[in-house]
C-alpha positions as a Markdown table, in Angstrom:
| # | Residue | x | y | z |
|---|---|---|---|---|
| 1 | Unk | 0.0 | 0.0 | 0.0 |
| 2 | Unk | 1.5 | 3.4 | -1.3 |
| 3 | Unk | 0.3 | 6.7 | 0.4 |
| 4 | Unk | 1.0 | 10.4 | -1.2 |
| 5 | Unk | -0.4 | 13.9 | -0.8 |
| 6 | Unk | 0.1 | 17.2 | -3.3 |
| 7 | Unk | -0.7 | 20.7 | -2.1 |
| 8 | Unk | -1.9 | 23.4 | -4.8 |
| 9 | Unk | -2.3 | 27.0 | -3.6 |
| 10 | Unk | -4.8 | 27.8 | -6.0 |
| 11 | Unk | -4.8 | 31.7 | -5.5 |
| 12 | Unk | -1.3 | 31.6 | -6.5 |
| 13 | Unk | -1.7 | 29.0 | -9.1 |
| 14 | Unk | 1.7 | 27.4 | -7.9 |
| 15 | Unk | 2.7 | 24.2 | -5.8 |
| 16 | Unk | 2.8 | 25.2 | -2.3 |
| 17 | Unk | 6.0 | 24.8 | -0.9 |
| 18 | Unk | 6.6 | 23.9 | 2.5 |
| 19 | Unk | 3.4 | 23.1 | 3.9 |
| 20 | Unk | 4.1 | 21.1 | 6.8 |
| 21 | Unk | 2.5 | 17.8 | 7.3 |
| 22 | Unk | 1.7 | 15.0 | 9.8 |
| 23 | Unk | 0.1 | 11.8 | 9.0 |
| 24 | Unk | -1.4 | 9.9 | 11.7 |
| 25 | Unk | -3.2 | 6.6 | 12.4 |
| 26 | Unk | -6.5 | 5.8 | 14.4 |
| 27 | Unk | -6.0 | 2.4 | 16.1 |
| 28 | Unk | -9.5 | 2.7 | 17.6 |
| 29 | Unk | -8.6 | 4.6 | 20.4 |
| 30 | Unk | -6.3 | 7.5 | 20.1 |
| 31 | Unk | -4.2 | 9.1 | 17.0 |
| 32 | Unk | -0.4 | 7.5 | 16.1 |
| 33 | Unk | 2.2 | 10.0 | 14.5 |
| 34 | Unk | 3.3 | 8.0 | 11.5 |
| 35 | Unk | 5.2 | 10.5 | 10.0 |
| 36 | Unk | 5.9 | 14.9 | 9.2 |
| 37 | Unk | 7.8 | 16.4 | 7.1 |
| 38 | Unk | 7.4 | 19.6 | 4.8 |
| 39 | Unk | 6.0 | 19.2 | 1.1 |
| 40 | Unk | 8.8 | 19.9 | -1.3 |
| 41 | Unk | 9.3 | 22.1 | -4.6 |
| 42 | Unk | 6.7 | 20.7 | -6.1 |
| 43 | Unk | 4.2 | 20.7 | -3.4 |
| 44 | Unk | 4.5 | 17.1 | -2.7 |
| 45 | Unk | 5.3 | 14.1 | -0.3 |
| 46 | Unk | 5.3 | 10.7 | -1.4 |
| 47 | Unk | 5.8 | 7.7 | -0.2 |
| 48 | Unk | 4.2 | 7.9 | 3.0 |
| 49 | Unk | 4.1 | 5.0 | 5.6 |
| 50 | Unk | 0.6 | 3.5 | 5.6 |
| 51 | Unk | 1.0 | -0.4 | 5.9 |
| 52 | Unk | -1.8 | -1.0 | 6.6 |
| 53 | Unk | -5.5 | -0.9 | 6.1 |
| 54 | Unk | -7.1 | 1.3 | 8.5 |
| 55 | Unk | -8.5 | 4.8 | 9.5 |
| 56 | Unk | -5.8 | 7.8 | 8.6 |
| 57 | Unk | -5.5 | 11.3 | 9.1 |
| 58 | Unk | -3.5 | 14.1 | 7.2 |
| 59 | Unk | -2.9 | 17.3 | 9.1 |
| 60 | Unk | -1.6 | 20.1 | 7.0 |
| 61 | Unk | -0.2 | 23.2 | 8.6 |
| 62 | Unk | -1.7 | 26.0 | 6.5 |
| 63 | Unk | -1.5 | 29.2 | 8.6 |
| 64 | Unk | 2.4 | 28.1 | 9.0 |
| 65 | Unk | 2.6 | 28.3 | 5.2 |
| 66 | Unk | 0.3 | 31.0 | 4.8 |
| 67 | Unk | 2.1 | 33.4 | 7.6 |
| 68 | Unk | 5.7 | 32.4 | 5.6 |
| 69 | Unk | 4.2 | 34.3 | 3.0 |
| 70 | Unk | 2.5 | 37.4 | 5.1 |
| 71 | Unk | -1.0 | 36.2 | 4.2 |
| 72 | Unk | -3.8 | 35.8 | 6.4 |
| 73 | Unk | -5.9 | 32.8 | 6.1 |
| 74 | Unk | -9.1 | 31.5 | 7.8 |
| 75 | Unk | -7.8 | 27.9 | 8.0 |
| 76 | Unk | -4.8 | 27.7 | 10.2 |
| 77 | Unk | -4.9 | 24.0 | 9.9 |
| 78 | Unk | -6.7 | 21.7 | 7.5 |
| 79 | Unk | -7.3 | 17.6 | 8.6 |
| 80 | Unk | -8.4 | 15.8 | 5.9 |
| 81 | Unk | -9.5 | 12.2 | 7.7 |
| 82 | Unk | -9.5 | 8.8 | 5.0 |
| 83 | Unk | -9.8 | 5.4 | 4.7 |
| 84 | Unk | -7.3 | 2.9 | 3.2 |
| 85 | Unk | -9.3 | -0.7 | 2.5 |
| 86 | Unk | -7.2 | -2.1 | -0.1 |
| 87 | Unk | -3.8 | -2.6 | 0.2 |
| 88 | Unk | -2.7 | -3.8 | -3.9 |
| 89 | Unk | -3.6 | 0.6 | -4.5 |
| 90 | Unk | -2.0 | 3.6 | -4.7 |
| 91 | Unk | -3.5 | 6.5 | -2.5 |
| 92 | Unk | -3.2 | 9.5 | -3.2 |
| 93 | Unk | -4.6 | 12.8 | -1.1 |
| 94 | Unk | -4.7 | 15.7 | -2.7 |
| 95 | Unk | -4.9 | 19.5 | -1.0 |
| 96 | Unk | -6.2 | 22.3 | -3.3 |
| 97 | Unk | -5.5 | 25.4 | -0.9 |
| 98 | Unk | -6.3 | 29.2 | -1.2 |
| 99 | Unk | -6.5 | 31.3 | 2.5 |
| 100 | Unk | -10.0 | 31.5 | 2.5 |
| 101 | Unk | -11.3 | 27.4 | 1.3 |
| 102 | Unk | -10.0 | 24.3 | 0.5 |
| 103 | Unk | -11.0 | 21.1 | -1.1 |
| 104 | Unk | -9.6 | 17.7 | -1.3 |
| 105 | Unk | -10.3 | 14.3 | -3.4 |
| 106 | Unk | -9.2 | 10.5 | -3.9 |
| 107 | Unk | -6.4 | 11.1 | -6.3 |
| 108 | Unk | -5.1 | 8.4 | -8.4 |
């Protein structure tokens, strides 16, 4: 199972660079930090750990990214929660961002 993610600031019409990240697991209980790091020059992370089948959660620091470039936003943070059921796909998770609305889809 192969998890990615791809941030698009929309109102700039440009990958958004250095949007940091966390990706967590629910194990039916509580969250697990799996993994964060910063999207990179093309507004992307791949390769995420997701070995399993299960409840996930992306967590994307926007008013970090936002505030780097002296913009306000509504959003400071954006979670985008998922499932994975079948382990033989790609996933992909992509974030189209602007400071005042997002939206998000099952990429291939």
């Amino acid at each position: 199972m192969t998890l990615s993610t791809h941030v698009l600031d929309t109102t700039r019409g440009r990958p958004a660079v250095g949007v940091p990240v966390r990706l967590d697991r629910y194990d039916g209980e509580r969250w697990q930090l799996l993994a964060e790091d910063t999207t990179d020059g093309d507004g992307r992370l791949g390769d995420l750990p997701a070995p399993d089948p299960g409840t996930y959660r992306l967590r994307f620091g926007t008013g970090h990214y936002f505030g780097d470039l002296g913009t306000d936003t509504f959003y400071p943070e954006v979670t985008v929660v998922f499932v994975l059921a079948d382990p033989a796909e790609h996933h992909h998770v992509p974030l189209l961002l602007s400071p005042y609305g997002y939206s998000t889809y099952r990429g291939s």
